[in-house]
C-alpha positions as CSV (number, residue, x, y, z in Angstrom):
1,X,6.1,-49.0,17.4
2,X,6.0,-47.6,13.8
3,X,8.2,-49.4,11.5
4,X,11.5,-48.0,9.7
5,X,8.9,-47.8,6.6
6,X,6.6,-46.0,7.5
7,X,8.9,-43.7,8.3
8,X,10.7,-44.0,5.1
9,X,7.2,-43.0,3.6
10,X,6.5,-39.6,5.6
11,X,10.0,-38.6,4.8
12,X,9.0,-39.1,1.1
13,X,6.0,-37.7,1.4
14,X,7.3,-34.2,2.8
15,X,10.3,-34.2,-0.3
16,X,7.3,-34.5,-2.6
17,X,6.1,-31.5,-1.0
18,X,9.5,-29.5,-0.7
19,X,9.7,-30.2,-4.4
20,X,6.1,-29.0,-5.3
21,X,7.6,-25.4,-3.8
22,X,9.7,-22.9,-5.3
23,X,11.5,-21.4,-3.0
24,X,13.6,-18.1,-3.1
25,X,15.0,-15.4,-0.7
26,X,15.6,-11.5,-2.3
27,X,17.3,-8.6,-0.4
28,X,15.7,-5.1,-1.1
29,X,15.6,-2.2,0.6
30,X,17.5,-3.7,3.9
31,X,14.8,-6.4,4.1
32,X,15.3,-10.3,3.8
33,X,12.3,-11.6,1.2
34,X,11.3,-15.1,1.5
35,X,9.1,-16.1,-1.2
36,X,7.7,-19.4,-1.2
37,X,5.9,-20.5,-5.0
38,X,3.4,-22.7,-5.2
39,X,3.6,-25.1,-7.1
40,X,6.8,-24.6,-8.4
41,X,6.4,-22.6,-12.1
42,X,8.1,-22.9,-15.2
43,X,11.1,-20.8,-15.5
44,X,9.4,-18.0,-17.4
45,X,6.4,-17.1,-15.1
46,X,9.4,-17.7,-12.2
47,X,10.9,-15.0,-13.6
48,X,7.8,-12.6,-14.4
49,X,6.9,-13.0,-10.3
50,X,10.4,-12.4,-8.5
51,X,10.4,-9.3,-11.3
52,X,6.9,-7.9,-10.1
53,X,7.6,-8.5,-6.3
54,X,11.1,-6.6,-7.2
55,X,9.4,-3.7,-8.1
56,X,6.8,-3.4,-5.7
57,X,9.2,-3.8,-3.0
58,X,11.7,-1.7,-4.5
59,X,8.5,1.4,-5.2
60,X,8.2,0.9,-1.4
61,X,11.1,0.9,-0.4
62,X,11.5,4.4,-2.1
63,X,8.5,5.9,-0.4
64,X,9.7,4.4,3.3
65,X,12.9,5.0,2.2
66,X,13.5,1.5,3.3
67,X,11.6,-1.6,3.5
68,X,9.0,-1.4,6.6
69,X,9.8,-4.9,8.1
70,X,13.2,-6.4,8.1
71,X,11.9,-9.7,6.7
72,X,8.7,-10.7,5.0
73,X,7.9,-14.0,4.0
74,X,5.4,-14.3,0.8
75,X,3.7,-17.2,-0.4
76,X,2.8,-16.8,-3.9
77,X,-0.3,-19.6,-4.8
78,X,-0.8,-20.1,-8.8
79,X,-4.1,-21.0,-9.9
80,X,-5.6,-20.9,-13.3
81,X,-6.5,-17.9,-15.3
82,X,-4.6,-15.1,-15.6
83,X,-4.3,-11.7,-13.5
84,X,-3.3,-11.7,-9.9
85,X,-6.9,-12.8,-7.8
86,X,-6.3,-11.8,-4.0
87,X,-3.6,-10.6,-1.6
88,X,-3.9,-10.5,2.3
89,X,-1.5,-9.2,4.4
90,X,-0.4,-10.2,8.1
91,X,1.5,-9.2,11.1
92,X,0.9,-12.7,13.4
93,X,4.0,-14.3,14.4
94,X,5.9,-12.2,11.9
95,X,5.1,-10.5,8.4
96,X,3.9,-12.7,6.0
97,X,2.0,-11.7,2.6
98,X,-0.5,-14.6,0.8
99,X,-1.2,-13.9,-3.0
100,X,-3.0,-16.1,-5.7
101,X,-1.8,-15.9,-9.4
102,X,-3.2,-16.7,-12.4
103,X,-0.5,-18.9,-14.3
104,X,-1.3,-17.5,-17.8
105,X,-0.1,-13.8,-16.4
106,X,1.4,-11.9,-19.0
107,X,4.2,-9.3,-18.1
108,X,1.9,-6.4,-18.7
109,X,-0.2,-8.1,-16.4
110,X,2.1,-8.0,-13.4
111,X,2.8,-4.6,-14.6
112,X,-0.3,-3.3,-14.6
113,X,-1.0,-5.0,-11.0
114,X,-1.4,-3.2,-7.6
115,X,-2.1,-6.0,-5.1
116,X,1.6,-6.2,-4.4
117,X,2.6,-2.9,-3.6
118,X,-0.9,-2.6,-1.7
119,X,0.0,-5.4,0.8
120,X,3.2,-4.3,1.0
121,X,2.4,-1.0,2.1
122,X,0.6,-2.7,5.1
123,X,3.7,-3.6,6.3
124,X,4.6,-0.3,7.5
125,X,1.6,1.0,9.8
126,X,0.5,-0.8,12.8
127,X,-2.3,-3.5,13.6
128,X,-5.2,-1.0,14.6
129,X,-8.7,-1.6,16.0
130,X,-11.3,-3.0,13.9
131,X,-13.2,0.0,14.2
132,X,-10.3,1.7,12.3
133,X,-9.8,-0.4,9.5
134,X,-10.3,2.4,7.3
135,X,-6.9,3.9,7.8
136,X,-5.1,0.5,7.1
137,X,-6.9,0.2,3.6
138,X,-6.6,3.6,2.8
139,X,-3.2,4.6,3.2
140,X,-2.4,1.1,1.1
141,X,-4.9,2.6,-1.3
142,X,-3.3,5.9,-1.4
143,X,0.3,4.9,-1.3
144,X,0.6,2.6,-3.8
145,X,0.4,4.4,-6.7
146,X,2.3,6.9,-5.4
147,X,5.1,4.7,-4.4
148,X,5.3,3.5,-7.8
149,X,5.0,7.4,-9.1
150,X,8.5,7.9,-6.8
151,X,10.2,4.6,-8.3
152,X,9.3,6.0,-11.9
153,X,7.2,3.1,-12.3
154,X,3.1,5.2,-13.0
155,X,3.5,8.6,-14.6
156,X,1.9,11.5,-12.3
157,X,-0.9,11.8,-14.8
158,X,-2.0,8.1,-14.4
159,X,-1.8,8.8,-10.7
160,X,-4.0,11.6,-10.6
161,X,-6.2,11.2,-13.2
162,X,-7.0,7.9,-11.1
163,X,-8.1,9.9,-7.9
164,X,-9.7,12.2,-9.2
165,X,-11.9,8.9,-11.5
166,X,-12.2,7.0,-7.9
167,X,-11.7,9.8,-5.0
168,X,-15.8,10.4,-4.7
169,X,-16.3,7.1,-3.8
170,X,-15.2,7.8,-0.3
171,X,-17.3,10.7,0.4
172,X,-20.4,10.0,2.8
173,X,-23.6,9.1,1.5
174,X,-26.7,9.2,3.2
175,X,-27.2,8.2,6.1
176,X,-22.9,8.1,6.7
177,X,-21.1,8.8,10.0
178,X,-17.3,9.2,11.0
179,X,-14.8,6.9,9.2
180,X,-15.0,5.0,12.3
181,X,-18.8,4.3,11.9
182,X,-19.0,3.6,8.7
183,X,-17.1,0.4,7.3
184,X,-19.0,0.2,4.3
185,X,-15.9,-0.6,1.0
186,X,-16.3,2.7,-0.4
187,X,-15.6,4.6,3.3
188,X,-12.8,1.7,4.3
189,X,-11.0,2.6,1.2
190,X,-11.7,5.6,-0.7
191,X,-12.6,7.4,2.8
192,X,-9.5,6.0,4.3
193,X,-7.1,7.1,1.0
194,X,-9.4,10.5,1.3
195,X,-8.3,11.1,4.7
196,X,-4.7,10.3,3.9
197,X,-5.1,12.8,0.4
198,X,-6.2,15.7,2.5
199,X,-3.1,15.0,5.3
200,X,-0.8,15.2,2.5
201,X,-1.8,18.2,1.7
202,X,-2.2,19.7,4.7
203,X,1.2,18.6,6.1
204,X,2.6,19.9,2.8
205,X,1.1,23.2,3.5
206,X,2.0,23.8,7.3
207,X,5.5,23.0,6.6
208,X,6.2,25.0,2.9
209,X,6.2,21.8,1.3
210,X,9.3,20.3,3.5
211,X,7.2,17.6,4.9
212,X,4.2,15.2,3.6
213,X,2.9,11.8,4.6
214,X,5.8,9.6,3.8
215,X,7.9,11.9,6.5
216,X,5.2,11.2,9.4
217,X,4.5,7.8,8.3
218,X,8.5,7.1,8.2
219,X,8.3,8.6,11.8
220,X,6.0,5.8,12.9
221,X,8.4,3.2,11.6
222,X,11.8,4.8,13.6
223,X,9.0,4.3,16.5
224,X,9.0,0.8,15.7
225,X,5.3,0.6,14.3
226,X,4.8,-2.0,11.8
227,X,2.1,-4.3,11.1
228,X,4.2,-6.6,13.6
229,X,2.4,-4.7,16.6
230,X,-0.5,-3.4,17.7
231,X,-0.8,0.1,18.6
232,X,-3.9,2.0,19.3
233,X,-4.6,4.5,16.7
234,X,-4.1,7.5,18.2
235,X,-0.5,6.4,19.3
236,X,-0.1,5.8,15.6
237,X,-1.4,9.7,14.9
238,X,0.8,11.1,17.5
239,X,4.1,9.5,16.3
240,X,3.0,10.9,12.9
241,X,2.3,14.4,13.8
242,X,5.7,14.2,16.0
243,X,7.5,13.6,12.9
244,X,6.7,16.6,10.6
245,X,6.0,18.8,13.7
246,X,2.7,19.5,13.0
247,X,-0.7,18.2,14.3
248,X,-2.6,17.3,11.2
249,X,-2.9,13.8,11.4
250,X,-4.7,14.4,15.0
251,X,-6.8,17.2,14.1
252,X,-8.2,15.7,11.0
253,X,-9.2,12.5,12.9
254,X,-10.7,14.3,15.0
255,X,-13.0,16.1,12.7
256,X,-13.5,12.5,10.3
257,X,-13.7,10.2,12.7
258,X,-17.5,10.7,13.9
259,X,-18.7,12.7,11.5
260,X,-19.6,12.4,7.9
261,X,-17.2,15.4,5.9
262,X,-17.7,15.7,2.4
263,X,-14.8,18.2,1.1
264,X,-15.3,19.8,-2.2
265,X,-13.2,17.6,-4.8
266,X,-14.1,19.2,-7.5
267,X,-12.3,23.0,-6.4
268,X,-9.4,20.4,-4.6
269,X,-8.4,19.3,-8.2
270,X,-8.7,22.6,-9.3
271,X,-6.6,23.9,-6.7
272,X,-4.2,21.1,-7.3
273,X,-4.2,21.8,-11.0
274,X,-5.8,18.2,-12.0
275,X,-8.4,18.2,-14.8
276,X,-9.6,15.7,-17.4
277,X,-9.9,17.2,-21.0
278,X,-11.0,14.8,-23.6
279,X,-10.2,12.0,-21.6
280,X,-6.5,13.3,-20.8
281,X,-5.5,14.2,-17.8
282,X,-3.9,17.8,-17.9
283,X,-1.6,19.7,-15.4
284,X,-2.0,23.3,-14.5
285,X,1.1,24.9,-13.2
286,X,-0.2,28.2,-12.0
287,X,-2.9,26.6,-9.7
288,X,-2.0,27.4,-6.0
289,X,-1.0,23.7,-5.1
290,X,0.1,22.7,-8.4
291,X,3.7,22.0,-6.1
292,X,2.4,20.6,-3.6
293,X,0.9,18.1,-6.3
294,X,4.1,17.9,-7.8
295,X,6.1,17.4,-4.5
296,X,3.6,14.6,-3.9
297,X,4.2,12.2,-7.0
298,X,7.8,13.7,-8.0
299,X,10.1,10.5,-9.2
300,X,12.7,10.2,-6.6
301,X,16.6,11.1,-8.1
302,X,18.0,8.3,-9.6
């Protein structure tokens, strides 16, 4: 039989614990935040954290127009250094994002960041095959700075002038299949957020610009696909294409998913009226998608 002080000592030992934790709930976008901080940090860098995960939750919010999961618990892990070192994002059990900080984070650092809105952007699609990993990665890697573009927090021509820097690294190289076949980081991400680019635009174009991938992926979410569930993929696709009412999301899997397709980016950013000049990124307005870029990155009314 254990005895009243040992007892006494366990209790103790887990209020140590409790007290080693900050812990903190927020309410955006009709979801419940928990966010656990570890160890607990002094009140500034408190403040700089809830801040960031604010306004990544609040950039997707704006492109879901709601938050994808009703609640979300996030464990935030400080370590030393400075700069945010890893996020992971899971659906087990319930949504639940793990993140290491540096302690020494400065504000422009958190603003700078992308991790956050990147997990959080997991949230909204469903738990897919391993085999199509690609399409998790690389709508969080084409959402995110579009999200923030909505919630005003990236300007259009740091958006753009970033995929058209980073787009070519999900083209095929050598020796490349299908997005399916290939799960090399280049092909999982930039592939993925290539996949997701050319949608956009091809949903954009089939509906006069009424529709883009925030309506079909908002369409999987009133289906109740999250990262809570598994789906297969092409249940995920269908939902989509229901959505905007038109089949793009389908038919481009299908042509991407075994075979390696190298589009031409270089006359797609012409078309979209996207070009680097001296290191600036400059708009062209008469260019035949130059709206449908606009439509894509437009900051949401306040």
């Amino acid at each position: 039989m254990r005895s009243p002080l040992y007892f006494a000592l366990i209790w103790f030992g887990f209020s140590i614990l409790a007290d080693a934790q900050d812990n903190t709930q927020l309410q955006i976008g009709g979801a419940t935040i928990d966010v656990s901080l570890d160890p607990a940090p002094p009140a500034d860098l408190r403040q700089l954290v809830l801040h960031w995960i604010t306004t990544a939750a609040r950039a997707v919010s704006t492109y879901y127009a709601k938050f994808p999961v009703p609640h979300v618990a996030i464990a935030v892990n400080f370590q030393d250094g400075e700069g945010v070192h890893s996020g992971k994002a899971f659906g087990w059990k319930q949504a639940h994002i793990s993140i290491s900080v540096g302690r020494s984070t400065t504000a422009a650092g958190f603003a700078d960041d992308w991790t956050m809105t990147h997990e959080m952007v997991h949230m909204a699609f469903p738990s897919v095959a391993e085999n199509h990993h690609w399409i998790e990665e690389g709508l969080a890697t084409y959402v995110e700075p579009i999200a923030r573009a909505r919630a005003g927090d990236l300007t259009p021509e740091k958006v753009w002038g970033d995929m058209v820097d980073a787009m070519a690294q999900g083209l095929p190289k050598s020796g490349d299949r299908g997005l399916d076949f290939t799960h090399t980081w280049g092909r999982t991400y930039w592939g993925g957020a290539l996949y997701c680019l050319l949608a956009d635009i091809e949903i954009r174009k089939r509906t006069g610009n009424r529709f883009g991938l925030e309506n079909a992926t908002r369409g999987i979410l009133k289906s109740g696909g999250s990262i809570e569930v598994e789906w297969p993929l092409e249940r995920a696709l269908r939902v989509a294409d229901q959505a905007v009412g038109v089949p793009v999301l389908e038919e481009l899997y299908d042509r991407m998913k075994a075979k390696p397709i190298s589009p031409d980016l270089d006359q797609l950013w012409k078309d979209l009226g996207v070009s680097r000049q001296a290191g600036t990124v400059v708009f062209d307005d008469s260019a035949p998608l130059a709206a449908i870029r606009r439509a894509i990155t437009a900051p949401e009314p306040k």
